[in-house]
N, C-alpha and C positions, 0 to 999 in steps of 0.2 A: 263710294259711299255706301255700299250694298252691306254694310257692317253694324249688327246689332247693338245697340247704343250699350254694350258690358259693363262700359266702366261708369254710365250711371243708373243711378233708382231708378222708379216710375212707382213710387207707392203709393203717389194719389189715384193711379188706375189701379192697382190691384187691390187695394182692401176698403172698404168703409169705414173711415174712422166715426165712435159712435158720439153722439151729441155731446157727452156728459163730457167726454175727453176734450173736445173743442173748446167749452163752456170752462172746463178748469182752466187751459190756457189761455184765455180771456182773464180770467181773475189774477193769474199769474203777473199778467203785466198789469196790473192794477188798476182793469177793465170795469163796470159794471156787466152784469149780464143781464141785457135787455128783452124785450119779447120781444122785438123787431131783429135784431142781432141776431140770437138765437134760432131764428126763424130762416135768416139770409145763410146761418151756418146749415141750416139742415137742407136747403134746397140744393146750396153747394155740393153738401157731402154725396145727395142724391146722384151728381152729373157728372160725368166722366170726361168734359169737355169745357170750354172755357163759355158763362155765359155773361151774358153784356146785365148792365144795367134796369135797360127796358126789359130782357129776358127774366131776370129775378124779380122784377118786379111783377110783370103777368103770372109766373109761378107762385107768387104769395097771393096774388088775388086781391081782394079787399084790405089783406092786413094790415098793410102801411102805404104811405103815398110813395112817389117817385121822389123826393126829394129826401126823406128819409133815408131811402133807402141808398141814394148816390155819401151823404153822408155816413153810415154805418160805412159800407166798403171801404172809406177810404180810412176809417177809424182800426176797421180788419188789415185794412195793407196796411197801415203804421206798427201795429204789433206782430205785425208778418204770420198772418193767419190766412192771409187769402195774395194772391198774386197777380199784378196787374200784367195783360196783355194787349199789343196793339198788333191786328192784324190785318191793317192794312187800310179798313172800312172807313175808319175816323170814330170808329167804336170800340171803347177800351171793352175788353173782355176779363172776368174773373174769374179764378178757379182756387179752391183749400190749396195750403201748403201742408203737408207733414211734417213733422219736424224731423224723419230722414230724407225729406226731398233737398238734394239738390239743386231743384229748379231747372234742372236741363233737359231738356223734350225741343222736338218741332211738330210743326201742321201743316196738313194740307186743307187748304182753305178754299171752300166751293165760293166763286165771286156774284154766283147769280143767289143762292140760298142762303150764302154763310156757313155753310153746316162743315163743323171745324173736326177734320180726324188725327190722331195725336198719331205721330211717326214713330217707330220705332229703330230705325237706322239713322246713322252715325259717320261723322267721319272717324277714321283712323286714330287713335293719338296719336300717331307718328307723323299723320300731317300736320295734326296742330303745332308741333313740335318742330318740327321741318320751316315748315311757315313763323315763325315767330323767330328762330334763329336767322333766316333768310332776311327778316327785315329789323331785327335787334330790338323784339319786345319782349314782356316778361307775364309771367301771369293770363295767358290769351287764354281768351274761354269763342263761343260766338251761341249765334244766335239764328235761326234757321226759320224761315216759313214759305210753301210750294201757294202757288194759288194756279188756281184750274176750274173746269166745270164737272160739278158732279155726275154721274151716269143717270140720276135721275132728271135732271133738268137737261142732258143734256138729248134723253129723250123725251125732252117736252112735259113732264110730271110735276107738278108743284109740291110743295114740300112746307105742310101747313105748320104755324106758328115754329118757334122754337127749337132748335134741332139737337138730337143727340146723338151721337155715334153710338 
């Protein structure tokens, strides 16, 4: 598996996409563009990792309540602007789509802090390919996530509010 994930994106890490672009594909799907919306978009676009809920929330501060905000998100996943992950916790985590993303990455996921690091290795296509002929499916994709403890917690360090890689 020591194989750099080649055959896909990762362009939610490498570039910041800038507000306005976010905010057009919102209108595109025949979104309003909210100040709470807007605001979830630019915290996202900020983070390199996937944040929960209550994470976006403490990052807007006073902006809007918690329940707004669980409402936007799922309004963002229905026009596929942001991506839901479940990493184990019982806490769905979020993070921007691009519109050349993919969507294929994994994590390694600290289970004391949460603090979520995106993988950059891969399997093979040639496994997936292997494996899908082996069992007579069609279309196989997967989905990957490591959980472990971090080097900081696992020297005893806490790891205040919110984590970003």
């Amino acid at each position: 598996m020591n194989n750099p994930c080649g055959q896909h994106q990762h362009p939610h890490r490498l570039i910041q996409q800038p507000l306005d672009e976010l905010t057009d594909r919102l209108r595109r799907h025949s979104r309003r563009v909210t100040g709470p919306r807007q605001a979830i978009l630019d915290v996202l676009r900020r983070h390199q990792t996937p944040m929960s809920n209550r994470d976006i929330h403490a990052a807007l501060g006073q902006g809007c309540d918690l329940a707004t905000v669980y409402r936007n998100l799922h309004t963002l996943e229905g026009v596929g602007l942001v991506r839901r992950f479940d990493l184990g916790d019982g806490a769905a985590r979020f993070e921007l789509v691009t519109p050349e993303d993919d969507g294929h990455h994994h994590h390694l996921v600290c289970t004391r802090c949460s603090l979520v690091v995106e993988i950059d290795d891969c399997f093979p296509p040639e496994f997936e390919q292997s494996l899908a002929q082996r069992h007579r499916f069609a279309r196989i994709s997967h989905r990957l996530e490591f959980f472990g403890v971090c080097s900081r917690c696992e020297a005893g360090e806490s790891r205040p509010g919110p984590v970003e890689a």
